[in-house]
N, C-alpha and C positions, 0 to 999 in steps of 0.2 A: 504494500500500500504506500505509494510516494502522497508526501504531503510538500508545498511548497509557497514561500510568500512571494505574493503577487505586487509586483511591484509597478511603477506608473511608466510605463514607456515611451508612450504615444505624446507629443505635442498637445495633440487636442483633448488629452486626459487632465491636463493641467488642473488643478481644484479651486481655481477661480471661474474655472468656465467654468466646470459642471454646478457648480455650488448655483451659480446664476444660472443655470439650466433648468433646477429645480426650484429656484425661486420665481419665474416671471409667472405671468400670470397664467391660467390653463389654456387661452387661445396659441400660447406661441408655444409651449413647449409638451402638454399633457393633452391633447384635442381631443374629444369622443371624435370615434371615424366617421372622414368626411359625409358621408353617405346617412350620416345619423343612427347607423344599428351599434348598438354598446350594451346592448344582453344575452351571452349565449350566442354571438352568430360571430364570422369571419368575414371581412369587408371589403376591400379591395385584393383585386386580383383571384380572387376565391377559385381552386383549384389549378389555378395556370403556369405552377411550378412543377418544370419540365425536369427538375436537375437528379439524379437520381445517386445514391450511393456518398457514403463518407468521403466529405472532404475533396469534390471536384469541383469547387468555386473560384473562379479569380479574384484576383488582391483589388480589383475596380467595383466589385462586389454584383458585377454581373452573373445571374444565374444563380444569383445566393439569396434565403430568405433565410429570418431570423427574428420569430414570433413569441410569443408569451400568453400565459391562462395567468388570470389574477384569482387571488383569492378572494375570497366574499367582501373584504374592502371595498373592493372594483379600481378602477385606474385613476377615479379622481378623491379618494381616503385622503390626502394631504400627506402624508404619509408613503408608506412602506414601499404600497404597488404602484404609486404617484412617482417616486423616487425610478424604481426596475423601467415605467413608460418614459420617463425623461433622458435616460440612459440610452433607452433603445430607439428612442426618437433622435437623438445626438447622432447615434450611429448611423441611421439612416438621415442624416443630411449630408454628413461626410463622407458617406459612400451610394448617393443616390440611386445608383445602379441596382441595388440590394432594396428590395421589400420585406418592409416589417410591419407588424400588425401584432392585436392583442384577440384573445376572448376574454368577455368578461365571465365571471361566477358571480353569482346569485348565493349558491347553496353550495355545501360542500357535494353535495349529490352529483353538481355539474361536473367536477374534476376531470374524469376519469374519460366522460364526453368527449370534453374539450379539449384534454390532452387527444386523445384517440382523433377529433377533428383534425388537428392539426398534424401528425403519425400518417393518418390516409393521403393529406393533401401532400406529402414527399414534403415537409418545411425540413429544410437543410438543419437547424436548431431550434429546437422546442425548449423554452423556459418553461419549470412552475416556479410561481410568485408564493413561498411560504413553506415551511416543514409539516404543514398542514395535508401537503398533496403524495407525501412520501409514499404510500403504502400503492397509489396511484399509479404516478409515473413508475414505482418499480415494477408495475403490470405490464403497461401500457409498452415500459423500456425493454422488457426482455418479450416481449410479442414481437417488437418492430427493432431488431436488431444490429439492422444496417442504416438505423436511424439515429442523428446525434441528440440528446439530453442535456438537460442542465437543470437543478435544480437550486435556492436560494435558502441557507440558514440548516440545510443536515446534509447528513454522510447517508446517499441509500444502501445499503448493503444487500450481497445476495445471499442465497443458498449456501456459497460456500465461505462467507461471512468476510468477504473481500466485496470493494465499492463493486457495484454495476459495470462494468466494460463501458455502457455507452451514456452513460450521466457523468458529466462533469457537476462537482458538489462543492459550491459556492460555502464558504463560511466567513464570519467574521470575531474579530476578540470583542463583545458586544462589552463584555466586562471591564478591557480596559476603559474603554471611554466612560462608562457607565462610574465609574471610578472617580471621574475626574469635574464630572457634573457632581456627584452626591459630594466633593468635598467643597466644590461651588455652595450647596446648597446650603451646605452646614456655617461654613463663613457669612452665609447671608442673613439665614433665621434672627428673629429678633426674638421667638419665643422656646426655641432650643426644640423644635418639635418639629419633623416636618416627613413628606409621608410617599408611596410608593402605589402605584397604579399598576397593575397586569392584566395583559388580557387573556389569552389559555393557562392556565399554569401549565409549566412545562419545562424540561432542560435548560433550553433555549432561554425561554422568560426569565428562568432561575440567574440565569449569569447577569443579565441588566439589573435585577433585584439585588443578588449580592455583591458587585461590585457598584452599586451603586451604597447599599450600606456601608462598606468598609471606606468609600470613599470621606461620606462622610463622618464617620467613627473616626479615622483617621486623622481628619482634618479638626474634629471636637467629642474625644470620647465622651461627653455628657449628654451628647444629641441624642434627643427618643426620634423612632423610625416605626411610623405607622404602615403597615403592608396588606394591602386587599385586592385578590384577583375579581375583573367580572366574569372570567370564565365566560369572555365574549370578544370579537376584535372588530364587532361595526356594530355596535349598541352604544354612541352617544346620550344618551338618555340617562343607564345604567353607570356612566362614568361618570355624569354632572352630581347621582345619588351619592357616589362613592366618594368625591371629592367634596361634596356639601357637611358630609358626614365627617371629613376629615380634616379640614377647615373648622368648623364646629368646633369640633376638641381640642381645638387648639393650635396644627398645624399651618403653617403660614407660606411653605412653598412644597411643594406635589412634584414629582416626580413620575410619568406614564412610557409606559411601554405597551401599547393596548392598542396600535393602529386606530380605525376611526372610532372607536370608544373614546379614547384620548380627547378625540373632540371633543367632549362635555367636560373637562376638566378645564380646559379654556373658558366655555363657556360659565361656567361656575366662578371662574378666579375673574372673568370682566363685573358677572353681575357684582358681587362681592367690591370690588374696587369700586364701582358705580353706587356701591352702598356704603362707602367711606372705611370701607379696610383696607387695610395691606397686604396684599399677598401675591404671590408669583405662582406659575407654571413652569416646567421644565419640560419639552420637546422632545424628539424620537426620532432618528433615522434620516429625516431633512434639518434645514437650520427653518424651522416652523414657525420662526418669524417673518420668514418673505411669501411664508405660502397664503396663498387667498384662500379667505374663508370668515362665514360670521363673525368668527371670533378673530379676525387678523388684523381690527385696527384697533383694540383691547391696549397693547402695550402691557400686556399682562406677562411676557414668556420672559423670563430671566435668561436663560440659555436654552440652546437643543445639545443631544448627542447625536451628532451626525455619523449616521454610518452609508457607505458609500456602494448604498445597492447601484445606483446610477454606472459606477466606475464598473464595478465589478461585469453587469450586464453586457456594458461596451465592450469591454475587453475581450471575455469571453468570446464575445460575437465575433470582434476582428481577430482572434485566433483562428477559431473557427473557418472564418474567412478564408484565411488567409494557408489552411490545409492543416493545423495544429490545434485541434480539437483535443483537449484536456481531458478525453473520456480517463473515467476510472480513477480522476486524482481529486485528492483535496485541494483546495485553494483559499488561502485565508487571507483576509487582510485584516489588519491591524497598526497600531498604532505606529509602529516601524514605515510602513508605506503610507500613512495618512488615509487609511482604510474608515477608521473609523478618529472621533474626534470632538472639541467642542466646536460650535459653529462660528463661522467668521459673523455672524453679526453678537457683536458682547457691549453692545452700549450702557444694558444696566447690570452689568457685573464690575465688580469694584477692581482696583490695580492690585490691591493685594490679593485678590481670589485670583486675577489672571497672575501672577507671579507666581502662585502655590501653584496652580495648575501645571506651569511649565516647568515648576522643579519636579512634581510628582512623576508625570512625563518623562522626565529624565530617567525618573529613580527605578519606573517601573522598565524601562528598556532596558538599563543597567543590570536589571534582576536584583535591585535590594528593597524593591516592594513586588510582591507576588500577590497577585489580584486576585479573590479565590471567584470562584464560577459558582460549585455548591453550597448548600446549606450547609453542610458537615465542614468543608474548608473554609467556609465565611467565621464559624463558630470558634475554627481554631485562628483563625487570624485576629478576633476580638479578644481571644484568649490570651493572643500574643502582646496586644498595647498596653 
């Protein structure tokens, strides 16, 4: 099993573009398909990819397609699969030749569909948008064999407990960054209290959870850390209860990892401000301050932790491309490559919060801070301060 950090190659991966990739607004960079279908269906071009077998596409991205299934977010969540479409939108302006397209999910029931839609039409690389779609794509991958994969946030593994042959398996260190916002959050609190948002509980959720507590333990062992999954990832509704809830008690800046759940926690932290409290949000996966949305002229977000579904997408694809399909390996980005991160917008983060951030940053690359991911290693790292 090779595993390898993915590093920024390409000119046009640069993280000022893509950051402002995912920041304008959804007409320039995240568009439901021209044609107006964004439920369940496939939009331009629908069936007319002639290209057949791994990896016979030119570098001008001719005869190469390079699609995506979202998960129940859908492509405009502000977030996660917002992030995977601006990436693969990127790609496809740079390599116009190349057709890209999304399906959306509704339901997790669509996955397996919409993977399989896109497997019959020959898409040279098939994305799923979430670790949600695992059990899926590994159906879908080992049916269509001669066909490339990719999947976002797990390792699929087969039969013989080795990756897939043909999924390349996108990861990232969710917990370094997650790290470095919880110690933001802790330097900020004025009430020493402040709290965590999930949306499945899961592996994955767990590493944003505990590296966002040790960050801030780290930065002030006397900070309480409120934690509540909605065991949902598009139920804003269910996030504004969890955050009202948690605000209430006391906490003063929130923390989510919950894709568009998330969204109610903005929501919640403008009303709130609008009713003369103090209190901030913390972001996910984009810098959620440039992203549009009810809640985006709030001035409510403290920071996001940007994680670089955008880069990773692109990249993949112009490997891909370019005959060097990634099947069967891990690919992580992290803090090392600027995979993940806090976001370039910090206008209401203090000089001392961004100063501790880039010492932490150091210390954690250096290996003299070891970010735990689980429960069990979070418990020994607060054992250890």
């Amino acid at each position: 099993m090779k595993k390898r950090m993915m590093m920024v190659v390409s000119s046009v991966l640069a993280a000022g573009t893509l950051l402002a990739a995912c920041g304008e607004n959804n007409d320039d960079t995240t568009p439901i398909n021209e044609n107006g279908n964004n439920n369940n269906e496939v939009t331009e071009n629908e069936g007319n990819n002639e290209n057949e077998g791994n990896n016979e596409a030119t570098g001008d991205g001719e005869a190469f397609s390079s699609k995506m299934v979202t998960d129940v977010g859908g492509v405009d969540d502000r977030s996660f699969n917002e992030s995977a479409w601006a990436g693969l939108t990127m790609f496809g302006e740079d390599y116009p030749e190349a057709e890209v397209d999304y399906i959306q999910s509704s339901d997790a029931s669509d996955y397996a569909p919409n993977l399989n839609d896109l497997a019959r039409q020959g898409t040279d690389l098939t994305f799923a948008i979430g670790f949600l779609m695992e059990d899926d794509i590994r159906t879908i991958a080992q049916q269509n064999e001669d066909q490339n994969f990719a999947i976002v946030d797990t390792v699929v593994m087969g039969d013989d407990d080795q990756p897939v042959s043909n999924i390349a398996n996108i990861t990232f260190a969710e917990h370094e960054g997650s790290f470095l916002v919880g110690a933001v959050a802790a330097m900020h609190s004025e009430t020493d209290q402040i709290g965590f948002i999930g949306g499945v509980e899961s592996p994955l959720i767990k590493k944003f959870e505990n590296g966002f507590k040790a960050g801030a333990k780290y930065a002030n062992p006397d900070i309480e850390i409120t934690v509540q999954y909605a065991q949902d990832f598009n139920d804003a509704s269910r996030g504004q209860q969890i955050a009202d809830t948690m605000y209430g008690n006391g906490a003063d800046i929130i923390y989510h990892a919950a894709g568009g759940t998330g969204n109610g926690l903005f929501t919640e932290a403008i009303d709130r401000n609008e009713g003369g409290e103090n209190v901030w949000a913390i972001g996910v996966d984009q810098d959620q301050a440039l992203t549009e949305g009810e809640w985006s002229e709030g001035n409510v977000i403290l920071t996001s932790m940007v994680k670089r579904v955008d880069q990773s997408v692109y990249q993949v694809s112009e490997d891909t491309m370019n005959g060097n399909f990634p099947g069967g390996e891990i690919l992580e980005f992290g803090l090392e490559d600027q995979g993940v991160g806090i976001a370039e917008t910090r206008d209401n983060v203090s000089d001392e919060a961004l100063e501790a951030v880039e010492e932490y940053e150091a210390m954690i690359l250096n290996g003299e801070i070891e970010v735990p991911q689980t429960d069990d290693e979070y418990e020994d790292f607060e054992g250890s301060l």
